[in-house]
VOPAGU-2260 file (C-alpha; in pm, 1 decimal, decimal comma):
REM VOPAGU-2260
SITE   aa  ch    i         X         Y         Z
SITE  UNK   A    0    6444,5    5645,0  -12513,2
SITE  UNK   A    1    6183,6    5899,7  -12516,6
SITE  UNK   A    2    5924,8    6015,4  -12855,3
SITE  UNK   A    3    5805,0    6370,6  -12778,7
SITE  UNK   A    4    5509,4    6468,4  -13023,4
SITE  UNK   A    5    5352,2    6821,2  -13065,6
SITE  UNK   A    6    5013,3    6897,2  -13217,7
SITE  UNK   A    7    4944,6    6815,2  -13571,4
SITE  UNK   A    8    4764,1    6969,9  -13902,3
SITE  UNK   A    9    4578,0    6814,6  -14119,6
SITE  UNK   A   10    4677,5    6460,7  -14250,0
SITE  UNK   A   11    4737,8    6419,7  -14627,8
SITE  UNK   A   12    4956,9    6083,8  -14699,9
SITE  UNK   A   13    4984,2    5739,9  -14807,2
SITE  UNK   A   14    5208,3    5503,5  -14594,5
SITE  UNK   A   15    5290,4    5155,4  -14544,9
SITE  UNK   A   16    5308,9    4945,6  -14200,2
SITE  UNK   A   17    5508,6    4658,2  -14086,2
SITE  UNK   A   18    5426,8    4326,7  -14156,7
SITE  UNK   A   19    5107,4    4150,5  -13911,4
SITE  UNK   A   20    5275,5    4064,4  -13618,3
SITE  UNK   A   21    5026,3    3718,9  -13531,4
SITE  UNK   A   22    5076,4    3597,1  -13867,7
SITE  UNK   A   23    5461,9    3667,3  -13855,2
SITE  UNK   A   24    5432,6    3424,6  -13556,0
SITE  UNK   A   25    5259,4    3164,2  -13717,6
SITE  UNK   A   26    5457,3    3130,3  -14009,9
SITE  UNK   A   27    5740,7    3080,3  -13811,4
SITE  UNK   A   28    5578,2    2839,6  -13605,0
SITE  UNK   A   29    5388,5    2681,1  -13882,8
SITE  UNK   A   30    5664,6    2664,6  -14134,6
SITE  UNK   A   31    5905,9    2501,1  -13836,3
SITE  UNK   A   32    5646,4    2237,9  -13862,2
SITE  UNK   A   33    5596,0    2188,6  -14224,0
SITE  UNK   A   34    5799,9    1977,1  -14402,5
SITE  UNK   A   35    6036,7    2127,5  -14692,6
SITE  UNK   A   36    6104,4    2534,7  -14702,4
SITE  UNK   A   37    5829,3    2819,4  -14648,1
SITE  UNK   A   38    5960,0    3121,6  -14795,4
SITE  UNK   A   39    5785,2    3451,5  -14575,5
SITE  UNK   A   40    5805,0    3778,1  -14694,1
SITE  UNK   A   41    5709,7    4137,9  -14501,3
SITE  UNK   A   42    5802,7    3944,7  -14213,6
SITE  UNK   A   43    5777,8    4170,8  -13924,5
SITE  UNK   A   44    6146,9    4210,1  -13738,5
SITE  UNK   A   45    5994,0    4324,7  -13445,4
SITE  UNK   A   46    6170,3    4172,3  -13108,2
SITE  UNK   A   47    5857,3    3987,9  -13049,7
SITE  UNK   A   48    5908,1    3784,1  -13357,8
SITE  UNK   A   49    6277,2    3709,6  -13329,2
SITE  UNK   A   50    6210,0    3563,0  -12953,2
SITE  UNK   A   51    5992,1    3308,1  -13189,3
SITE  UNK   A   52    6267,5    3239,7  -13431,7
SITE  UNK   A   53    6493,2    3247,0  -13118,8
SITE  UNK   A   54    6349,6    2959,6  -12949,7
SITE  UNK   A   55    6269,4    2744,7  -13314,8
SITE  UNK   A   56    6649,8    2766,7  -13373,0
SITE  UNK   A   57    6738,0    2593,2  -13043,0
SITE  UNK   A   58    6448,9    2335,7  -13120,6
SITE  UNK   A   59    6645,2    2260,4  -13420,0
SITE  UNK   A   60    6459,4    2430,2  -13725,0
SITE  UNK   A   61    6648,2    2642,1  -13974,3
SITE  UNK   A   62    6642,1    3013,9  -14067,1
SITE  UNK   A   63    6820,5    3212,4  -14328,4
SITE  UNK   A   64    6742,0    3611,2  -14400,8
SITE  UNK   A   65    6803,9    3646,2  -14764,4
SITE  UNK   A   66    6674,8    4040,7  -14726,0
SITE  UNK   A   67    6580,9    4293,4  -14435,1
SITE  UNK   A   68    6214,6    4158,9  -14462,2
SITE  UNK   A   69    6228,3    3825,6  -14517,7
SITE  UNK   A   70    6284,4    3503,1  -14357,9
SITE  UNK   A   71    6323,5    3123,9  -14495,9
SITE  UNK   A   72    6186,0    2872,2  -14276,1
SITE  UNK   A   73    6301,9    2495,5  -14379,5
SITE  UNK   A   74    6117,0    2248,4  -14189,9
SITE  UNK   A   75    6121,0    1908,0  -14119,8
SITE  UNK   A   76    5794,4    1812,0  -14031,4
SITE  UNK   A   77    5532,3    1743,0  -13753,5
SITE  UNK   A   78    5824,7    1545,5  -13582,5
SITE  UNK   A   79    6093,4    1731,7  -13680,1
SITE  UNK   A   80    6210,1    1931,3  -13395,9
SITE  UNK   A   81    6458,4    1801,2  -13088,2
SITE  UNK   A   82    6507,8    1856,6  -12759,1
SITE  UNK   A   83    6660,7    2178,8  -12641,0
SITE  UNK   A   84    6952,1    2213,0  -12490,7
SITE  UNK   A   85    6881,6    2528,0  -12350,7
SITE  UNK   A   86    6543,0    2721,0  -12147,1
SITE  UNK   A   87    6329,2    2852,3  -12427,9
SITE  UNK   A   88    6304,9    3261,5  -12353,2
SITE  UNK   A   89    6032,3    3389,3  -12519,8
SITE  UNK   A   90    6127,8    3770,3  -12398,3
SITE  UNK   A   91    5789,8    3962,9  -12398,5
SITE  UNK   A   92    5608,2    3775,9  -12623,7
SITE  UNK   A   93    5294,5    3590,2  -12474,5
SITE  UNK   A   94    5161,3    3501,1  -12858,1
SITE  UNK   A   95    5500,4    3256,0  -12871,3
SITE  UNK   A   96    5492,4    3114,2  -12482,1
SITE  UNK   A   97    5124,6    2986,2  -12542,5
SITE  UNK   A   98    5130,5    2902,5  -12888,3
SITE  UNK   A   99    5484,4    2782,3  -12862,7
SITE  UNK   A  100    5322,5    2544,1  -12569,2
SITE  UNK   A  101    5051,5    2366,2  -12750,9
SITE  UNK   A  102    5346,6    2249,5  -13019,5
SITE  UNK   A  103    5550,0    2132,8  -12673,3
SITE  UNK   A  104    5290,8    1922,3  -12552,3
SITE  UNK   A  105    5273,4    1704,8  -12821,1
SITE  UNK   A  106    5698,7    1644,0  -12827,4
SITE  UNK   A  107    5871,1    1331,1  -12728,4
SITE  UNK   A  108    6097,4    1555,5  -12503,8
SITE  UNK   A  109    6181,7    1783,6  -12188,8
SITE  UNK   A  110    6187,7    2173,6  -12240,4
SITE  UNK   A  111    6117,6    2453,8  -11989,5
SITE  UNK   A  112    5999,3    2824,4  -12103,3
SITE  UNK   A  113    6017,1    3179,3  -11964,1
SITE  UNK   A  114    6030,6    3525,3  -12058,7
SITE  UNK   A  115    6070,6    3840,6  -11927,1
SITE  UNK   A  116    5931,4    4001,6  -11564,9
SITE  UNK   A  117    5601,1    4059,0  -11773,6
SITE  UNK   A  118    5531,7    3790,1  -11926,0
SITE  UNK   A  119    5614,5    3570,8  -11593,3
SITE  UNK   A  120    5293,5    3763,5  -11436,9
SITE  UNK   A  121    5062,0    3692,9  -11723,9
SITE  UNK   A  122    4806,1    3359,2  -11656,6
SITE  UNK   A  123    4918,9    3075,3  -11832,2
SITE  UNK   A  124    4640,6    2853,9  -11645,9
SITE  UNK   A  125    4416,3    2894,3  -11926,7
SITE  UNK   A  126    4646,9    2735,8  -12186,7
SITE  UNK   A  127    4822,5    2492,4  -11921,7
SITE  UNK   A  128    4477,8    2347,6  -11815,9
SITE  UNK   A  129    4334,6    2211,9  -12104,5
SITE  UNK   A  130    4665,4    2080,5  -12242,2
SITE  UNK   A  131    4691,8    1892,6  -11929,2
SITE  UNK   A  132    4341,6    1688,2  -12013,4
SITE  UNK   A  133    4489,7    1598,8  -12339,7
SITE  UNK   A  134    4788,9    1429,9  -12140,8
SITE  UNK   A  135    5108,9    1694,0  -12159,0
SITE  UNK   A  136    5281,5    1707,7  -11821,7
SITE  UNK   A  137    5312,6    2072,2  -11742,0
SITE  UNK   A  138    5445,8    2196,0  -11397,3
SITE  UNK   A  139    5569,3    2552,5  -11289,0
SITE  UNK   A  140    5480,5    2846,6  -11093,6
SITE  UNK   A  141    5142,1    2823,0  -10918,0
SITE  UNK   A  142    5077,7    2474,9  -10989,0
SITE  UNK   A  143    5159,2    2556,5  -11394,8
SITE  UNK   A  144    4953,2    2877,7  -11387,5
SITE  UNK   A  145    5296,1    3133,2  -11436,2
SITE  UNK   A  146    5623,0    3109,8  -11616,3
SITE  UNK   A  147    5841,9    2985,1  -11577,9
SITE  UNK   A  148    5707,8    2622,2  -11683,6
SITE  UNK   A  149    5848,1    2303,0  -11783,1
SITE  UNK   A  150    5656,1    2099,0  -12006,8
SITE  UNK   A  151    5686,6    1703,5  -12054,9
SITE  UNK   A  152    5543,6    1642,1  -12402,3
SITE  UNK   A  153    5435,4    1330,4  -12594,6
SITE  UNK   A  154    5143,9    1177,9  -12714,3
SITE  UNK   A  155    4834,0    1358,2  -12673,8
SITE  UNK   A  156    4486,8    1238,2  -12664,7
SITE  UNK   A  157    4159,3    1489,7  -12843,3
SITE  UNK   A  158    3962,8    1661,7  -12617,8
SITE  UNK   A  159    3640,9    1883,5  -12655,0
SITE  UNK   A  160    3741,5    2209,8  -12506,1
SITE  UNK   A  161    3460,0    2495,0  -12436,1
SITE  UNK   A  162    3648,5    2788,9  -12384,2
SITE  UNK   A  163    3546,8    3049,1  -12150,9
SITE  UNK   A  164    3754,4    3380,7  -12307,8
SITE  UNK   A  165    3728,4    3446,5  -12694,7
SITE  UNK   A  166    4126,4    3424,0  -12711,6
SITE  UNK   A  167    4334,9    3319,7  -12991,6
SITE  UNK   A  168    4641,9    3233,8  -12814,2
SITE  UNK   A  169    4397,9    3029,8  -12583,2
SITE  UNK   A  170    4240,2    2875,7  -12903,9
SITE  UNK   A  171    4558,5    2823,2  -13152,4
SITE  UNK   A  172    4732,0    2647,0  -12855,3
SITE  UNK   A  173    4480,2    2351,0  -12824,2
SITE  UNK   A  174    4453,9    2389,6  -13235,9
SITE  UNK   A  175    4842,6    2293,6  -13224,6
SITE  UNK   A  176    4833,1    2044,6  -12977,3
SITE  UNK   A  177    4533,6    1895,7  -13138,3
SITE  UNK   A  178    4791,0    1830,1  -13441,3
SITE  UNK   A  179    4989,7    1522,6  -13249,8
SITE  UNK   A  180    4632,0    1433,8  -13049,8
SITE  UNK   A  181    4519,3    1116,6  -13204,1
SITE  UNK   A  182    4167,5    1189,4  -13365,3
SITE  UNK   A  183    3979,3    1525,7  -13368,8
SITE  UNK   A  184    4005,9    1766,1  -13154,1
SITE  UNK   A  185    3728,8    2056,7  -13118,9
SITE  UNK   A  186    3822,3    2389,1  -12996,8
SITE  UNK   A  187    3409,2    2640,5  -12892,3
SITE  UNK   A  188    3416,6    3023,2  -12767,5
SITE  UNK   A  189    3192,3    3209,6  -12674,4
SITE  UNK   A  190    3267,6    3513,9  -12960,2
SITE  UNK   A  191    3480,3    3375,6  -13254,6
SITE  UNK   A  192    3833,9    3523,9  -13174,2
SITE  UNK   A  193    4111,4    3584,4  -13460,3
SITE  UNK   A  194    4143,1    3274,7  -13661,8
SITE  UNK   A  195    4523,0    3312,8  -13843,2
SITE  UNK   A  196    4629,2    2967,2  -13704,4
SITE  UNK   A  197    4295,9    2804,5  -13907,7
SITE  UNK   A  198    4392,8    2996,5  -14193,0
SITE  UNK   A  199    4762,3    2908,2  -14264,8
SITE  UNK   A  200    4709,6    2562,4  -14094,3
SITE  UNK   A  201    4463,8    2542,5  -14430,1
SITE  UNK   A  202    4668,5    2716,4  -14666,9
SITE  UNK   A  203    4979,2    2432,0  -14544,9
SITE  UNK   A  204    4748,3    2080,3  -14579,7
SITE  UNK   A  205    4633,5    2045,9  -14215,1
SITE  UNK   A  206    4312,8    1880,3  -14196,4
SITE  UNK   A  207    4076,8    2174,8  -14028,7
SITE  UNK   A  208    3707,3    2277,0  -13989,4
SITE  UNK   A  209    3555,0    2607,3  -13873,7
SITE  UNK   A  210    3203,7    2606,4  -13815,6
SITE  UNK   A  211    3005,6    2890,9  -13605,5
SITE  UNK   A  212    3080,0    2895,5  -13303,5
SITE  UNK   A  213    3364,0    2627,1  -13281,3
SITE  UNK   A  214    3721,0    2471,7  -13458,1
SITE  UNK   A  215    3773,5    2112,3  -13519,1
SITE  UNK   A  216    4135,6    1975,1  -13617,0
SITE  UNK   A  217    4221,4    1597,5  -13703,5
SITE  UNK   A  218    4601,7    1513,8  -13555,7
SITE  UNK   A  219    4879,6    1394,7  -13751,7
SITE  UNK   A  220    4901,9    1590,8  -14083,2
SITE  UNK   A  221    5151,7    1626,0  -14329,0
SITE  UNK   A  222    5247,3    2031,8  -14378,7
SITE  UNK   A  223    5359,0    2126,8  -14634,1
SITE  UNK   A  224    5603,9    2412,3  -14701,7
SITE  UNK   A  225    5453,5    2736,5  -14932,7
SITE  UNK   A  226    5521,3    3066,8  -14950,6
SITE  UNK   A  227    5373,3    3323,2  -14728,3
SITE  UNK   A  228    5332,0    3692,9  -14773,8
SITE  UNK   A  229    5246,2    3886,0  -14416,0
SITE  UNK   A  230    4962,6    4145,4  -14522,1
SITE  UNK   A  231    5060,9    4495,0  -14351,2
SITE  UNK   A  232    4969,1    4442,7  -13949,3
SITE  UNK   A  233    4625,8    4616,7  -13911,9
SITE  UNK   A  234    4699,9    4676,7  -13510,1
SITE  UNK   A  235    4981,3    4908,0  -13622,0
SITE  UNK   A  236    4785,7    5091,9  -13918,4
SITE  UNK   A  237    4527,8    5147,1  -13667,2
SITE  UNK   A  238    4750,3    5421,0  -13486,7
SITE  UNK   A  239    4748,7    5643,1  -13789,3
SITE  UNK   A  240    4430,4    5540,9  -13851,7
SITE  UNK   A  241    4286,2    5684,9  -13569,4
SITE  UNK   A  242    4511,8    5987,0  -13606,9
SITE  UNK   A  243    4324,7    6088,5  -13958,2
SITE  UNK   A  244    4011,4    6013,9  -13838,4
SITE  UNK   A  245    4016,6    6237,7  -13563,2
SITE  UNK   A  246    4177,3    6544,7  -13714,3
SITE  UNK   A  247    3883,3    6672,6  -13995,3
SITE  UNK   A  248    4011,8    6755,2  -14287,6
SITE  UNK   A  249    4276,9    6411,1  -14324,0
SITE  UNK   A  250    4299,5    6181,2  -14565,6
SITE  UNK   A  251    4521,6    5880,5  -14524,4
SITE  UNK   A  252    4594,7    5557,4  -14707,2
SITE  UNK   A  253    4748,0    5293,3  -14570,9
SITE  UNK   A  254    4870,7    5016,8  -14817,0
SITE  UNK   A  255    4831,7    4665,6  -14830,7
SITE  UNK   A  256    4711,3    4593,0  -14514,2
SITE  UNK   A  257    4513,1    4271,3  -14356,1
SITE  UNK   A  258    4157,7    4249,2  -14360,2
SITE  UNK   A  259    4071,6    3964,0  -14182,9
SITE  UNK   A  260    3718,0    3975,4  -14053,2
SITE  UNK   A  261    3851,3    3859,1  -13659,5
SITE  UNK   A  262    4027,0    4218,6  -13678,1
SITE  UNK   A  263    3864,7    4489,7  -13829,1
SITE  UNK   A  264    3657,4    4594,0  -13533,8
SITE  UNK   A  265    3848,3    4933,5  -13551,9
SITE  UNK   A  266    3713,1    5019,4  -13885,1
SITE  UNK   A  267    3373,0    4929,4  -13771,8
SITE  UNK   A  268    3422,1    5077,9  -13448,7
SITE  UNK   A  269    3600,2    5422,5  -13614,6
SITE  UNK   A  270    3280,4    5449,1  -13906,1
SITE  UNK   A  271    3001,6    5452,6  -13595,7
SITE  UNK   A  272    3175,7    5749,5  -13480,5
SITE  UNK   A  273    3202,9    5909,8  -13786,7
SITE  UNK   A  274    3486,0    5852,2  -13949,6
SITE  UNK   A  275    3480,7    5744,5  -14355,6
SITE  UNK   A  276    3662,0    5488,6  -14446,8
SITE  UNK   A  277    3710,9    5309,3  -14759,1
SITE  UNK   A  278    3897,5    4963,9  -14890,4
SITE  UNK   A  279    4070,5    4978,9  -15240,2
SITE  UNK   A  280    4211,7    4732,4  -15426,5
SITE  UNK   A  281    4141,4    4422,7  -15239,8
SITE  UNK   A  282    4303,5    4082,1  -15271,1
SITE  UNK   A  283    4346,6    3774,9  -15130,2
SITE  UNK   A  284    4712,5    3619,5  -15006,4
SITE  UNK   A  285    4767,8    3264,2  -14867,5
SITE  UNK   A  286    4431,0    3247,4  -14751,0
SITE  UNK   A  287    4422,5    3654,4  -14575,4
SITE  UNK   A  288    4205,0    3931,2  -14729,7
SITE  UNK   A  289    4404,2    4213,4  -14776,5
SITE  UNK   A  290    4363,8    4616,8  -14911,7
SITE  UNK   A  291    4451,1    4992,1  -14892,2
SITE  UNK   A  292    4222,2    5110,4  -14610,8
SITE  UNK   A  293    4149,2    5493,3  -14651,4
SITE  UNK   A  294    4068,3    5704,4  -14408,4
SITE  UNK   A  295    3919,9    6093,1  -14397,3
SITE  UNK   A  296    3874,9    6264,7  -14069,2
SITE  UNK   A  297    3553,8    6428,9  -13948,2
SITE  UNK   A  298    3432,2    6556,8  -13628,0
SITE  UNK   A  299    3378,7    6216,0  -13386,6
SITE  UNK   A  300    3126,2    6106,1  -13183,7
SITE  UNK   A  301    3103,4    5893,6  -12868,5
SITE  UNK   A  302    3003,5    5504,9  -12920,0
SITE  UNK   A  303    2962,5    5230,6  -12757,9
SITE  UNK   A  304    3240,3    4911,3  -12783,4
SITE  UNK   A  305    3090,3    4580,5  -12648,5
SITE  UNK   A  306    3025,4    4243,6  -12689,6
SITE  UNK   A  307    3113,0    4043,7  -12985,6
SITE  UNK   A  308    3321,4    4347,5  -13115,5
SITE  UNK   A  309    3565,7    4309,0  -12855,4
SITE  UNK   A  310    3775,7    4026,5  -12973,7
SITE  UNK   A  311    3790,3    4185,4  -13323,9
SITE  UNK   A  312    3991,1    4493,5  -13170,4
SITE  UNK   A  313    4131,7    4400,5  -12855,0
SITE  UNK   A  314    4482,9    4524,4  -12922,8
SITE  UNK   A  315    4338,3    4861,7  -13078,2
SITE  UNK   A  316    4140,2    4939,1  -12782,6
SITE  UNK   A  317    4408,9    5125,1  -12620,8
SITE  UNK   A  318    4427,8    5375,4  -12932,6
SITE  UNK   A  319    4057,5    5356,0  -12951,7
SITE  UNK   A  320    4060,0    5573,0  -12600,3
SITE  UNK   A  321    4235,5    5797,8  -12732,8
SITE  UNK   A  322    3954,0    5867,3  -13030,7
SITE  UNK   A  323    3713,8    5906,7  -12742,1
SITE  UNK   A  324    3892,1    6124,1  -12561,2
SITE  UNK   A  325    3890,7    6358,7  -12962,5
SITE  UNK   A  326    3508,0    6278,6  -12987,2
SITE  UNK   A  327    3197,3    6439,3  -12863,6
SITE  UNK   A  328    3025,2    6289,0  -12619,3
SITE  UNK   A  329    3097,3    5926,2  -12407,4
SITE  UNK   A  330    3212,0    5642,1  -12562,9
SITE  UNK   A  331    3140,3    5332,5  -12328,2
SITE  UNK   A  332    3385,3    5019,8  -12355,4
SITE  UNK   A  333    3309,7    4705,4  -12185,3
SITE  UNK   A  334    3338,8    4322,0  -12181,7
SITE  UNK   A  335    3735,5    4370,1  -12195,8
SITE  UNK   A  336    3816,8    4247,8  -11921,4
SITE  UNK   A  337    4112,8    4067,8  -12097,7
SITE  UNK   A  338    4311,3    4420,2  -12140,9
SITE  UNK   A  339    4398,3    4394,3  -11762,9
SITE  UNK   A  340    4650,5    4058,4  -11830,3
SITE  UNK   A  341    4833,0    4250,7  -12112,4
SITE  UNK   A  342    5165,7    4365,3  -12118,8
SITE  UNK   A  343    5037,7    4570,4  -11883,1
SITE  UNK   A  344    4667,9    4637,1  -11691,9
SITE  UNK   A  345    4602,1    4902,5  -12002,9
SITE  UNK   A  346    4238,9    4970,7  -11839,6
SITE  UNK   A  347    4408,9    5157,0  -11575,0
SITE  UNK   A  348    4709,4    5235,6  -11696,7
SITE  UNK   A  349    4545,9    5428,0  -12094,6
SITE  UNK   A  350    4341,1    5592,8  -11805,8
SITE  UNK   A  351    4627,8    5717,9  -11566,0
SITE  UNK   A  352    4788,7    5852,8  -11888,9
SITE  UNK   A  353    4460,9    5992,8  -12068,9
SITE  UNK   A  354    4398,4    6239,2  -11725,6
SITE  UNK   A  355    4715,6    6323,0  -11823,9
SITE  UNK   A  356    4651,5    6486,7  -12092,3
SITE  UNK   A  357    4297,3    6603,1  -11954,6
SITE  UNK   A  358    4066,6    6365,3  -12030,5
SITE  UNK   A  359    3791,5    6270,5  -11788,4
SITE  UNK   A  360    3791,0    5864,8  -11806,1
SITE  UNK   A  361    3662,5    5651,2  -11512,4
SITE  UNK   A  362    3725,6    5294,4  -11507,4
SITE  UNK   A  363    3529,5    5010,1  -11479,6
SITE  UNK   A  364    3537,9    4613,7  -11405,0
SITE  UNK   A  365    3578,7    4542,4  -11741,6
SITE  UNK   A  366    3659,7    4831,1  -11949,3
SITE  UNK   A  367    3623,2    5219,6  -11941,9
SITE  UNK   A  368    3414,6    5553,1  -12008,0
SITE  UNK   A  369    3545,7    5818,8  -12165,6
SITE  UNK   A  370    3355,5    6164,2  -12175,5
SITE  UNK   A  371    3535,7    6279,2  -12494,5
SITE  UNK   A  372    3532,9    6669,8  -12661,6
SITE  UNK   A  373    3729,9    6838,5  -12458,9
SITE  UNK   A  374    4050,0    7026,7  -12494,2
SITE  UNK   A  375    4343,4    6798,7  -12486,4
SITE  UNK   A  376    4677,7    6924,8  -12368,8
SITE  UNK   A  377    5024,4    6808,0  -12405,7
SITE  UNK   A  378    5234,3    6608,9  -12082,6
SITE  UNK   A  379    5504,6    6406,5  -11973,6
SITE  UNK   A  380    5400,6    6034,4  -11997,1
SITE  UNK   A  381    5461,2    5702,5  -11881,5
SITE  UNK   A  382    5499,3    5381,8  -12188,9
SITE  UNK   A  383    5457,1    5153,4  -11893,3
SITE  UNK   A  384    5644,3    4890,6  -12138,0
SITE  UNK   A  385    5343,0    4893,3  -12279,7
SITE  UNK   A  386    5451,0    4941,0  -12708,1
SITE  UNK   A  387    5062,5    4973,1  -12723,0
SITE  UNK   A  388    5014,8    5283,7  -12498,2
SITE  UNK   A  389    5339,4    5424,8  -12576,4
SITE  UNK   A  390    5208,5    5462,6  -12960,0
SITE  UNK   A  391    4808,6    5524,0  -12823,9
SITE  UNK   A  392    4999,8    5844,0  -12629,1
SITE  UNK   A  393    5187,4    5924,9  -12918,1
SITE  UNK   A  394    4868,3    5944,4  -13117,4
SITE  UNK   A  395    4736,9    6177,9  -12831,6
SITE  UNK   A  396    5047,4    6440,7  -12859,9
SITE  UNK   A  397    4896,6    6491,0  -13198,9
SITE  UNK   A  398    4603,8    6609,0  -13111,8
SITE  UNK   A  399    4704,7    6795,2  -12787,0
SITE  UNK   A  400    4811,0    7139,7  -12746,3
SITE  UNK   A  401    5188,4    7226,9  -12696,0
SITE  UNK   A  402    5409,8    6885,1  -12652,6
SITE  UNK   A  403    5367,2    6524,8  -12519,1
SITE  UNK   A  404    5651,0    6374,4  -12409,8
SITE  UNK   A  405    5633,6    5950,9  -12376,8
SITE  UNK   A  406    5912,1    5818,4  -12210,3
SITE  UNK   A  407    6057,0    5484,1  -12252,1
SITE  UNK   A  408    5973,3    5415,9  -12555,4
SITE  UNK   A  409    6232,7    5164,8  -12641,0
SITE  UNK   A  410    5920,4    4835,9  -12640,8
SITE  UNK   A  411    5793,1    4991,4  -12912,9
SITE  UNK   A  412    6017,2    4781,9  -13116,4
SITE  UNK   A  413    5801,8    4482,9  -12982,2
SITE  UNK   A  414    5579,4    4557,5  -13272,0
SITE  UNK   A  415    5675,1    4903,0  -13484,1
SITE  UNK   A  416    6005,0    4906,2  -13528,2
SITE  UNK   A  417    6007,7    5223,6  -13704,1
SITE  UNK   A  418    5731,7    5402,4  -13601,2
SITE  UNK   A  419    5853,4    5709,2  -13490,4
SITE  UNK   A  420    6018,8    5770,0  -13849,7
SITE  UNK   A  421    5622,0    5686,2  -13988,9
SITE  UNK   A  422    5506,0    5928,3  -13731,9
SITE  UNK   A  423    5732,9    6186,5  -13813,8
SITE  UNK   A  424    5717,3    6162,8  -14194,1
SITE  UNK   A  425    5323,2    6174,4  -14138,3
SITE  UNK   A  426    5328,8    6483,7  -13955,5
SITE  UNK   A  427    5655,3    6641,5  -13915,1
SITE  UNK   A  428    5510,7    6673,4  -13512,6
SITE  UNK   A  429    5748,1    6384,1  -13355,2
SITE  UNK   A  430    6110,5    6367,1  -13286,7
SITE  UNK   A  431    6318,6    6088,1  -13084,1
């Protein structure tokens, strides 16, 4: 499957986007867990998603679809799942093999997990390691460091783990394991990462505190089931996002989206260069801040993306290039060293595809420079299996000259499904 995009006009619309993928996850997860039924609407169907319902069903929980976007989850508590009879794939998902491992640990039972040829190259070490010291028997590829793994669960003891990445998965999966540990287990990063598992493990009875700087969970709670609405996914608003900021002139609302403070480095990160932005009618669901986020283009500048901020958008920053690449000036991205061990190595690879398009980028250890303001213009590009780049390029076809063709874009139904209709509707400038 290929998109191809041509350049676009000005930006005038109000859309929707797909439900947030992490919390889709979680509730899934979460409500497998909880005892009684948890009811999730603007669930995202994304394939990402389904591999965690996928490998919940053969662990014994129950799922019904009463409508396109929404699932039922009935649970039956911390101790409720069985031993499966089959390998546990979690396709290209690494959000459900590492959270989906901190819940194994703390089984009385055998399971082994795998995915596809991406996610067997991505380091599970990080997770594997830590759940390990609290007693899980965990053996696989490189000592337990790549899928596949098979994972010996049962009772767990608390540790105090100091993390040395600001990563969710890395975080939620000692979080989850901490629920069978017996006594309290604390969870400190160096930069406070997303924190959706904390939230909804809140919102269901679990006994949790966040402090500054660090997570603390007491084992053996009683979840309960609740109903859970999925705010709009602010990763996938932040394509069009980015689109209307960069094209002067645009305005764009996108409804109903999350606002959690662990993810809105791209509005931060899109008002230093210029953009304004605005949030109307904000709310709160199920323990999530959500609101319409509106955008109006202006003429960019260059910034600078480190530190603290990087956790907040580390999924965005592969769109974020491409607003560097529309801005004046050099925009200078470091500390993201993490982007390397996703789906694909998207410091090199938003770079091979940027030049492309004509856009002088030069890599570095951890991150990128982009001199942005010159004239883009449209190519043949690669996804990479990447649904991130494939939709960053996208974005780029609009603002290039003449037409940008991405090809294989079928894994952008990781995380969009639908987003070349959105695009099109936006812009009338992409066709499948």
């Amino acid at each position: 499957m290929k998109l191809q995009v041509r350049k676009a006009g000005k930006i005038n619309s109000e859309i929707s986007v797909p439900g947030d993928k992490s919390i889709s996850h979680r509730a899934v997860m979460l409500g497998a867990l909880a005892q009684g039924p948890t009811t999730v609407t603007n669930f995202l169907m994304g394939a990402d998603c389904l591999s965690s319902i996928d490998c919940f069903k053969k662990m014994g929980a129950e799922f019904s679809r009463p409508d396109n976007n929404t699932i039922i989850v009935k649970g039956n508590g911390l101790y409720g799942l069985r031993e499966p009879q089959d390998v546990l794939d979690v396709g290209n998902s690494g959000t459900t093999i590492r959270l989906m491992l901190g819940i194994l640990a703390g089984q009385p039972f055998f399971s082994t997990v795998t995915g596809d040829a991406s996610i067997c190259k991505r380091p599970m070490g990080r997770v594997t390691e830590p759940l390990l010291e609290m007693g899980a028997v965990i053996d696989g590829r490189q000592n337990g460091s790549l899928a596949p793994l098979a994972v010996r669960g049962g009772v767990l003891k608390p540790i105090k783990f100091n993390s040395p990445v600001a990563s969710a998965q890395v975080k939620s999966a000692i979080i989850l394991a901490g629920l069978y540990a017996r006594g309290q287990t604390e969870i400190c990063e160096p930069h406070k990462s997303r924190d959706h598992t904390e939230r909804m493990l809140a919102y269901l009875g679990a006994e949790i505190e966040v402090n500054p700087g660090d997570v603390k969970i007491k084992g053996g709670p009683t979840l309960s089931g609740k109903p859970v609405e999925v705010p709009g996914d602010i990763s996938s608003a932040a394509f069009f996002m980015v689109a209307a900021a960069a094209i002067p002139g645009s305005r764009l609302i996108v409804k109903r989206v999350g606002l959690n403070p662990t993810r809105t480095g791209i509005i931060d990160v899109l008002k230093n260069m210029g953009a304004e932005i605005t949030i109307l009618n904000e709310d709160e669901v199920n323990g999530e801040p959500v609101g319409d986020i509106c955008v109006c283009g202006s003429e960019l500048k260059g910034t600078v993306i480190e530190g603290s901020l990087i956790p907040r958008l580390i999924d965005e920053i592969p769109v974020i290039t491409v607003a560097a690449a529309a801005a004046a000036g050099e925009t200078v991205i470091r500390d993201a060293a993490e982007l390397k061990v996703k789906e694909s190595n998207r410091i090199a690879v938003m770079a091979v595809e940027l030049r492309k398009l004509g856009v002088n980028v030069s890599e570095l250890e951890d991150g990128m420079i982009v001199q942005g303001g010159g004239s883009l213009k449209g190519a043949v590009c690669e996804s990479h299996d990447d649904h991130r780049v494939a939709m960053s390029m996208a974005v780029a076809g609009l603002l290039a000259t003449g037409e940008t063709v991405i090809k294989n874009t079928g894994c952008i139904g990781i995380s969009f499904p639908g987003f070349a209709e959105t695009l099109a509707g936006l812009t009338d400038s992409a066709n499948i």
